[in-house]
VMD Tcl script that draws the C-alpha trace (Angstrom):
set ca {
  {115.78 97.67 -24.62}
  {114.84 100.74 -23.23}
  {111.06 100.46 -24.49}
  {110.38 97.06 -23.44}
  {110.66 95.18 -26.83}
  {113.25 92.54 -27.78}
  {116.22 94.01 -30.31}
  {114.99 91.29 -32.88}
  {111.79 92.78 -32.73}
  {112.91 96.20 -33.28}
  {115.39 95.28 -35.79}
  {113.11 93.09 -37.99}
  {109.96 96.28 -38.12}
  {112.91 98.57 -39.20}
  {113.90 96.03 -42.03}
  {109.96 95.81 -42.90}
  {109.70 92.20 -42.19}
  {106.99 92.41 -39.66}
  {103.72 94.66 -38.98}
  {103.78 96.83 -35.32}
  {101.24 97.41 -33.51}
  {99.37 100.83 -31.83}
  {100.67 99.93 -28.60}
  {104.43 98.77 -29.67}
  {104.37 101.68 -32.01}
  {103.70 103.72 -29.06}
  {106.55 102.49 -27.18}
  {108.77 102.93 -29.73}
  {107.84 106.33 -30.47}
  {108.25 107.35 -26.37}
  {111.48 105.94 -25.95}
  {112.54 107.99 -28.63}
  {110.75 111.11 -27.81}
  {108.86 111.21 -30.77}
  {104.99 110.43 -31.78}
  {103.93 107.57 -33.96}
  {102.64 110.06 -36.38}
  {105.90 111.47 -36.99}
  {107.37 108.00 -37.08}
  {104.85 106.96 -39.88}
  {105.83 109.81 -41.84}
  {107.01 109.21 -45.57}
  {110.62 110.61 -46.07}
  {110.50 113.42 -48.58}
  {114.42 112.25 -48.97}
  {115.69 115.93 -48.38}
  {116.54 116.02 -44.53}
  {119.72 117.93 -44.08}
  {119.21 120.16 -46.91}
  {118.03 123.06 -45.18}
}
mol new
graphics top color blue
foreach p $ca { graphics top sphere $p radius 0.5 }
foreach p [lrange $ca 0 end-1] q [lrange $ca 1 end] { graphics top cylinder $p $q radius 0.2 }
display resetview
């Protein structure tokens, strides 16, 4: 994986199954060019409806 995490890891926080930390949060959110914040971000459920 490009951020350094195994794809179980990353596949069982985006099914909810485990807590992430700061720092793996972090990682995530770098490889994918984004900020935690904006990863931690409820959905409103209206993206592409501009």
């Amino acid at each position: 994986m490009l951020c350094g995490l195994h794809r179980t890891f990353i596949g069982s926080v985006e099914r909810g199954e485990r807590n992430v930390a700061v720092l793996s949060l972090r990682k995530i959110a770098r490889t994918l060019r984004t900020t935690p914040a904006e990863l931690l971000a409820e959905s409103t459920g209206n993206e592409g409806t501009d």
